[in-house]
C-alpha positions in Angstrom: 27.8 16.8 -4.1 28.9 16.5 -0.7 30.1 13.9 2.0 28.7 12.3 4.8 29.7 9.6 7.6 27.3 7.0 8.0 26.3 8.0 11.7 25.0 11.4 10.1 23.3 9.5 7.0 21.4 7.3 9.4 20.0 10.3 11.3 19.2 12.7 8.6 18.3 10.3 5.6 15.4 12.3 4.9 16.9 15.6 4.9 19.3 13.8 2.6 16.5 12.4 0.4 14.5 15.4 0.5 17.8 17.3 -0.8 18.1 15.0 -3.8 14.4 15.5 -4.5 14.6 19.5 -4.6 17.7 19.7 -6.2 20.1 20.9 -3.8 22.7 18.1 -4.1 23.0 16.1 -7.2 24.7 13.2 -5.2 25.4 12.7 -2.0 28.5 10.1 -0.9 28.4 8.2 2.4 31.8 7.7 4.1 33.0 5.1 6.8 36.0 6.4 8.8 36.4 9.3 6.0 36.4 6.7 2.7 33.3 7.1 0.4 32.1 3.6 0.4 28.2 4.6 -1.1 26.9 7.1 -3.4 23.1 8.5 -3.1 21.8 9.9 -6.4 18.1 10.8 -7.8 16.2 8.3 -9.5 15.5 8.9 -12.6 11.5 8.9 -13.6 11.0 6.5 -16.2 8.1 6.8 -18.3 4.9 5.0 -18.7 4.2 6.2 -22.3 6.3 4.2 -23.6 5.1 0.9 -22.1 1.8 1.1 -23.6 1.0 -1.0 -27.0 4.6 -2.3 -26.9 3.0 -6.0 -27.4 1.1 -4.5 -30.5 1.0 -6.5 -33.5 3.5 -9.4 -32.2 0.5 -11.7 -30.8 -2.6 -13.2 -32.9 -5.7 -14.5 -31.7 -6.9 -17.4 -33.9 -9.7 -17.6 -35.6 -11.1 -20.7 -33.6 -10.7 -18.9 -29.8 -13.9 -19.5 -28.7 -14.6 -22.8 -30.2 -14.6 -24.8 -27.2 -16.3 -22.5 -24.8 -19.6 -24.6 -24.5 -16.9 -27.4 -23.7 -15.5 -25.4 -21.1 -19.1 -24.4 -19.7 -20.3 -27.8 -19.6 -16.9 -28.4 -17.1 -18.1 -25.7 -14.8 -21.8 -25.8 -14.6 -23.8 -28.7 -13.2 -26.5 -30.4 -15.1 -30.0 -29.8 -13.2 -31.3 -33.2 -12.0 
């Protein structure tokens, strides 16, 4: 962890960044007038696995779904003359 003003996080934000990517710093505080007012810190990947089949099991299609698809054609398709 170390401190910077904000003049000097506005310059080098992506020295910054790229420092949080690669490890170097684990945080990074931002100071006004020598007072920490903001803390930089990696995100932490979250991930994707875990969003797959969470639905499964909770919803039911019912037996009638496609009941009223001719209804639904007939809306959308014009009659030929």
């Amino acid at each position: 962890m170390h401190q910077v003003n904000v003049f000097q996080a506005k310059t080098e934000l992506s020295k910054l960044i790229s420092a949080l990517e690669n490890g170097t710093d684990d945080e990074i505080i931002i100071a006004r007038n020598g007072k920490p007012v903001a803390k930089l810190i990696r995100c932490e990947k979250k991930s994707a696995v875990s969003r797959i089949g969470v639905a499964k099991g909770k919803f039911r299609t019912p037996n009638d779904f496609n009941a009223d698809d001719g209804l639904i054609e007939a809306m959308f398709v014009a009659e030929k003359a």
